[in-house]
Backbone as numpy.savetxt, mean C-alpha at the origin, in Angstrom:
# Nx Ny Nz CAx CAy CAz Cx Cy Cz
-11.27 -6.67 3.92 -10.06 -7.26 3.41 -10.31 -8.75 3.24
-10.11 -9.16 2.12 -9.99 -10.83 1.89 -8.97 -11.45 2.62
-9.46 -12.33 3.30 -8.29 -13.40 4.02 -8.76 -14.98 3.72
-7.52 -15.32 3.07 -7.99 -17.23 2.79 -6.96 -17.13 3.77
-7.78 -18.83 4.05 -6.75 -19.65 5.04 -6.54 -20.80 4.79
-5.49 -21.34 5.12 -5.05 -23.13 4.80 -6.06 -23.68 5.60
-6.44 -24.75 5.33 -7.29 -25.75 5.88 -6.10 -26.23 7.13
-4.97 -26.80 6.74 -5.19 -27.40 7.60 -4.00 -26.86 8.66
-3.38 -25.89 8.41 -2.70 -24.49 10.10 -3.70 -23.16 9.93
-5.02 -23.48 9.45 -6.21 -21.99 9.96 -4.71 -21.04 9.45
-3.77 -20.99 8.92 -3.16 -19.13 8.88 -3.21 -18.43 7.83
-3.25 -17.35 8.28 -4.59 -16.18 7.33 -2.85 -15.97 5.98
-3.78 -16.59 4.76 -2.98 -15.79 3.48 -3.35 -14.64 3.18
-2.83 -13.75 2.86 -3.06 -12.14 2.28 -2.69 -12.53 0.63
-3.71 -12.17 -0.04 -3.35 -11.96 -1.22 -2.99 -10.80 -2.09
-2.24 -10.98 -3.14 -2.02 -9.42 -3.48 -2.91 -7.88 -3.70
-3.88 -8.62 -3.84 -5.48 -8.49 -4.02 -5.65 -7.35 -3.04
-5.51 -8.26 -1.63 -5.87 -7.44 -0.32 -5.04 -6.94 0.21
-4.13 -7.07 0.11 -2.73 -5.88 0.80 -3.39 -4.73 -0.14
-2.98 -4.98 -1.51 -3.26 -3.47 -2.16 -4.72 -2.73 -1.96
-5.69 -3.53 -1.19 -6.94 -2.97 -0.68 -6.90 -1.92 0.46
-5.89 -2.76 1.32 -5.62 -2.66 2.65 -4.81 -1.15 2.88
-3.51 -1.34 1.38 -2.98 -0.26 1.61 -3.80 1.36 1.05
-4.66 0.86 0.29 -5.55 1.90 -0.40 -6.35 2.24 0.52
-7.00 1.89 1.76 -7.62 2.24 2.55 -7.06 3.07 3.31
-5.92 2.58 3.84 -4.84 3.44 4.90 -4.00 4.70 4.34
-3.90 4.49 2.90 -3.78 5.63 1.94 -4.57 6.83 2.07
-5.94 6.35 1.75 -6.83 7.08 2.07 -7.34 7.93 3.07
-7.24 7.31 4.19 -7.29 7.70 5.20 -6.22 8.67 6.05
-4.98 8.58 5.54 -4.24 9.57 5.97 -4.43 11.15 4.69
-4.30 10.58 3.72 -4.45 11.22 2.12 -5.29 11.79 1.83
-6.67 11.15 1.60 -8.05 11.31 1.05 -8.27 12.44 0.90
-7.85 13.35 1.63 -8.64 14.74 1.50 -7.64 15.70 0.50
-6.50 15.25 0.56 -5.45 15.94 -0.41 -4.75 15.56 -2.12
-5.67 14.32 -2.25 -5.02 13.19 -2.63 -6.00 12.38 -3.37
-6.61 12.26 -4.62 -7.94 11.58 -5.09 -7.52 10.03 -4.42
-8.76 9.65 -4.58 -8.65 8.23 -3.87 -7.91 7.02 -5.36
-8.49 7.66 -6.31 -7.76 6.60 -8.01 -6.16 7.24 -7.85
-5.80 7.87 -7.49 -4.19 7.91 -7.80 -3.65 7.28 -6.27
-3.99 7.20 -5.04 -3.46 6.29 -4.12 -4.27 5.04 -4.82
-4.74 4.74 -5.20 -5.01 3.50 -5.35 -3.94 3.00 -6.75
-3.41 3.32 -7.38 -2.45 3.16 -8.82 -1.08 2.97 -8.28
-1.02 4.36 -6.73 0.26 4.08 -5.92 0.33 2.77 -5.31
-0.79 2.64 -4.75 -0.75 1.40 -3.58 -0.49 0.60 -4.65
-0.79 0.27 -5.91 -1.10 -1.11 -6.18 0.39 -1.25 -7.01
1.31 0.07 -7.22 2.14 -0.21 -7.77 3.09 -0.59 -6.80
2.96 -0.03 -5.37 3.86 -0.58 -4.46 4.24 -1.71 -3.97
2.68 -1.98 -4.01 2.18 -4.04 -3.89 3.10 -4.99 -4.63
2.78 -4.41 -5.93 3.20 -4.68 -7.42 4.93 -4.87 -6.91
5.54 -3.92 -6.58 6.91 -4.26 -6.59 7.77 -4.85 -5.69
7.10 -4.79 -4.29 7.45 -5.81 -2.97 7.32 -7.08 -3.06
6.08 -7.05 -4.12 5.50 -9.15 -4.26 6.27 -9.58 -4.88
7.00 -8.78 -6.25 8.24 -9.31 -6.57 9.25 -10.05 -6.22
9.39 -9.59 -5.13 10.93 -9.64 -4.77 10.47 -10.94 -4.12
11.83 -11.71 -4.23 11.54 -13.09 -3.48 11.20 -13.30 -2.39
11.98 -12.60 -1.49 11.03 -12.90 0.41 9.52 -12.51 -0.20
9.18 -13.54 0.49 7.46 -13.60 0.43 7.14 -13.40 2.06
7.77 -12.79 2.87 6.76 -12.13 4.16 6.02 -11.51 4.15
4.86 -11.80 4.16 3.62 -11.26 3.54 3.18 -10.17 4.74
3.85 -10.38 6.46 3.22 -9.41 7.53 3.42 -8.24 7.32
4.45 -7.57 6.67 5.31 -6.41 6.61 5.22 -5.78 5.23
4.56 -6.11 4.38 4.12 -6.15 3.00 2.97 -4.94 3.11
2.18 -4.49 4.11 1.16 -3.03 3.64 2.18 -2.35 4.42
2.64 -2.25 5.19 4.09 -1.25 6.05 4.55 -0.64 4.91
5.30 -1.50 4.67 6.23 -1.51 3.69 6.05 -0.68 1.59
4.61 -0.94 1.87 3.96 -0.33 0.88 3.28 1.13 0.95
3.07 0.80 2.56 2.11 2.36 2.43 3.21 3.21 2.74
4.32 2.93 3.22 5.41 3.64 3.34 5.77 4.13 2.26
5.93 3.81 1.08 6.33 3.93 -0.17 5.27 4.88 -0.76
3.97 4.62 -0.02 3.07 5.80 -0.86 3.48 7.03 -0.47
3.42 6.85 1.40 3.41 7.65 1.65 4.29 8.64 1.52
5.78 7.99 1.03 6.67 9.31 0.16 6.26 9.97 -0.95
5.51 9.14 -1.74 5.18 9.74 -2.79 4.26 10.98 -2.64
3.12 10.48 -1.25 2.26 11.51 -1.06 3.07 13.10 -0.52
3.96 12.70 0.26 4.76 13.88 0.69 5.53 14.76 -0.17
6.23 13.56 -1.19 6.92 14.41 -2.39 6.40 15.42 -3.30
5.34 15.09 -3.38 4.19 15.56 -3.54 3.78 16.84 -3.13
3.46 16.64 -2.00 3.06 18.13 -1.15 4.11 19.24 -1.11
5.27 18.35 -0.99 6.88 19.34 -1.30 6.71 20.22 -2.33
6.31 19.16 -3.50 5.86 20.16 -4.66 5.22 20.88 -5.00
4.17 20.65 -4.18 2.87 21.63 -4.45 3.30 22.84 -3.57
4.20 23.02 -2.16 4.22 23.56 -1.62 5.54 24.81 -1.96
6.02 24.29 -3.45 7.09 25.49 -4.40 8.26 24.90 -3.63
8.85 23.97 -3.39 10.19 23.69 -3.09 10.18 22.24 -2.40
11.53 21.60 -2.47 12.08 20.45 -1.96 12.48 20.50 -0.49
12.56 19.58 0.17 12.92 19.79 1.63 14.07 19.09 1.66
């Protein structure tokens, strides 16, 4: 994961870059085996994509917050594959 830091308070920036790395990894890793790794990665980055938006810029809660979002998608998902909604 890429981490810059300010020179001069050392605190680690996350760029959009690396959250959506971060969340593609953790995607993966719960996913991977059910789940090609290019479509969590299109999820993650669209999730990235729509949290960075929004004006709060709290960047700690930003892969949470994203892989959460995959991870419905990944489930909605399985709902479907599995012939019905829950």
């Amino acid at each position: 994961m890429e981490i810059e830091t300010l020179t001069h308070t050392d605190t680690p920036i996350m760029t959009q870059e690396a959250i959506t790395a971060r969340v593609t990894r953790d995607a993966s890793r719960l996913y991977g085996d059910t789940i090609a790794e290019e479509t969590l990665a299109v999820w993650a980055s669209s999730a990235v994509a729509e949290l960075w938006g929004d004006a709060v810029k709290v960047t700690a809660f930003l892969p949470v917050l994203a892989l959460r979002m995959v991870s419905n998608r990944a489930e909605s998902l399985s709902d479907l594959s599995e012939g019905g909604l829950s």
